[in-house]
LUMMI-398934 format. One record per residue (C-alpha): residue in three letters; x, y, z. Coordinates in Angstrom, 2 decimals, always signed. Layout:
BEGIN
ALA:X:Y:Z
...
//
This chain:
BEGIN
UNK:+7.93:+7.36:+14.34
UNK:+5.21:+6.73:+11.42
UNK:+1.90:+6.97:+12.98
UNK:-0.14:+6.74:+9.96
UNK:+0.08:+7.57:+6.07
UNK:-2.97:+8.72:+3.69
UNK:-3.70:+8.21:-0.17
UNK:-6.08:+10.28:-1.46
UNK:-8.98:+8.48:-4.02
UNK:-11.60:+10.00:-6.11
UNK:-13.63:+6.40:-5.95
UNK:-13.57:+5.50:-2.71
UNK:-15.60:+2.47:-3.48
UNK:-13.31:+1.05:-5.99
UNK:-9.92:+1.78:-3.33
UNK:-11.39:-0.14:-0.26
UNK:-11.76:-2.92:-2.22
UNK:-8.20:-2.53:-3.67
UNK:-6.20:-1.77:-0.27
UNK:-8.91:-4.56:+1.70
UNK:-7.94:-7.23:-0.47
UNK:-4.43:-5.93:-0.47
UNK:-3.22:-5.50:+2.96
UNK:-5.41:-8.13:+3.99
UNK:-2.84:-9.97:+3.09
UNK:-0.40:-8.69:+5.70
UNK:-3.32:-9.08:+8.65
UNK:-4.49:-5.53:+8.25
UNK:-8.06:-4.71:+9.05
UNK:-10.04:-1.74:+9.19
UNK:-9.50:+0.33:+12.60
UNK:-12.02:+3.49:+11.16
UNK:-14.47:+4.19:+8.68
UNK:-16.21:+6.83:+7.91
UNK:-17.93:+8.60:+4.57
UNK:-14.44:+10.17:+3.82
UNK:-12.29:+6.85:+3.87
UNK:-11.04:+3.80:+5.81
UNK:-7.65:+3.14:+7.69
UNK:-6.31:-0.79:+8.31
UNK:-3.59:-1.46:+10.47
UNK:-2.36:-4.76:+12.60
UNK:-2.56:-3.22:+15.84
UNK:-3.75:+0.14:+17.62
UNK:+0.32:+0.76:+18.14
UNK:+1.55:+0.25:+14.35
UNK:+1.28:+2.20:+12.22
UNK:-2.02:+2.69:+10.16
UNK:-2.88:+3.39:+6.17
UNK:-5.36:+5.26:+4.90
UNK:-7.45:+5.83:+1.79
UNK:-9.43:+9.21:+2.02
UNK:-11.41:+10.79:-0.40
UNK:-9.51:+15.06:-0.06
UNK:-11.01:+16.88:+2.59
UNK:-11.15:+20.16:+0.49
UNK:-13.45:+18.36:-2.40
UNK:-10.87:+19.05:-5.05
UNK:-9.79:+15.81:-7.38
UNK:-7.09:+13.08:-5.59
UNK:-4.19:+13.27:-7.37
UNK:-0.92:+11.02:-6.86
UNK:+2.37:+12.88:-5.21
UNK:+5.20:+12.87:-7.88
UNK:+8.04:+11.53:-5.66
UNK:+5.88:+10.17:-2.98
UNK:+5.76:+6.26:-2.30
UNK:+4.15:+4.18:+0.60
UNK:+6.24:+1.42:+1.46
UNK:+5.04:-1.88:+3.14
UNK:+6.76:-3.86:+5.11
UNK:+6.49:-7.83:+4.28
UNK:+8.04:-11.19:+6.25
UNK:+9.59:-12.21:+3.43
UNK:+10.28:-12.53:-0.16
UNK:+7.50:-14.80:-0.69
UNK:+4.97:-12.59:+1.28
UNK:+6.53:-9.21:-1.16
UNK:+5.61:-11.43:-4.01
UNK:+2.35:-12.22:-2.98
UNK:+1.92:-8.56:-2.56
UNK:+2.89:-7.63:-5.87
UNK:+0.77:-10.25:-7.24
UNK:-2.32:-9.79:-5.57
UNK:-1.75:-5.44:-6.65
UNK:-1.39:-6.51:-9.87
UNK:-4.42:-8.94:-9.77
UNK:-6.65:-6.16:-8.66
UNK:-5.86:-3.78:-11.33
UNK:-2.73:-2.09:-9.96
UNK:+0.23:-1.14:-12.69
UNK:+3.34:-2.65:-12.65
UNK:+6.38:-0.18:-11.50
UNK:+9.31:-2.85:-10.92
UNK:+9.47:-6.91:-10.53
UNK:+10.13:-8.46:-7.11
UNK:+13.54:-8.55:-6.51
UNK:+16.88:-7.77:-5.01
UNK:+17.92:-4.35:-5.41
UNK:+21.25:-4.43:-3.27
UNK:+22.47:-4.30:-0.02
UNK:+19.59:-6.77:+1.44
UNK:+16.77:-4.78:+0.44
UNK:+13.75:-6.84:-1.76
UNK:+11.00:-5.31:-2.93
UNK:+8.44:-4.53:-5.48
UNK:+7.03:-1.52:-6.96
UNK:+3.22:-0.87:-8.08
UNK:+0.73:+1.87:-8.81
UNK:-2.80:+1.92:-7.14
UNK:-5.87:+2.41:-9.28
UNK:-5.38:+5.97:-8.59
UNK:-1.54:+6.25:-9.45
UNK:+0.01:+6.34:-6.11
UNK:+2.83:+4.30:-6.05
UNK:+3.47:+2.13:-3.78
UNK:+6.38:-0.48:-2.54
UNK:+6.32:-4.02:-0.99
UNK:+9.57:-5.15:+0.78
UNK:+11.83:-6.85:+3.07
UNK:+15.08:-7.29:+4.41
UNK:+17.44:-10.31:+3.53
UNK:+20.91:-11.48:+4.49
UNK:+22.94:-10.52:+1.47
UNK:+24.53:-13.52:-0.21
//
């Protein structure tokens, strides 16, 4: 249903490097570039991110309420995730972990404030 999502950056520079090292992790690579932003995906038929500089020139700013979440193997892979955010400057929004009914997953802020959410689902004990 989710074709692809956008985060909006006001140093473009600074976010490919974040969201490059990032979602490299999860075998994402860049499917476009161009002098407004770059979206990575796995494959032409999943579902793409993007960082984008706005199209009407005005300052990014970071949707109160809004969250991308992305989808991990495991546990291991949504700490790896979090880890690697936090290693490239990202602020902490909530530890990996359980939080109920088989759902695991962290919580982080870009370097521009948008949150976002690592995660995975696990047979409940």
């Amino acid at each position: 249903m989710i074709g692809y999502i956008c985060v909006g950056t006001n140093d473009l520079d600074r976010a490919v490097r974040f969201y490059g090292e990032l979602l490299g992790l999860l075998g994402a690579k860049p499917f476009f570039k161009s002098d407004r932003g770059v979206g990575w995906g796995v494959s032409p038929d999943k579902p793409m991110l993007s960082v984008l500089k706005p199209f009407d020139g005005r300052p990014a700013t970071a949707g109160n309420g809004s969250m991308v979440a992305l989808a991990a193997a495991d546990p291991a892979q949504v700490q790896a995730l979090h880890a690697k955010a936090l290693e490239l400057g990202a602020r902490d929004e909530g530890a990996p972990g359980p939080r109920g009914s088989g759902f695991y997953g962290a919580y982080f802020r870009d370097l521009d404030g948008n949150k976002l959410s690592a995660f995975c689902m696990i047979k409940a004990p």
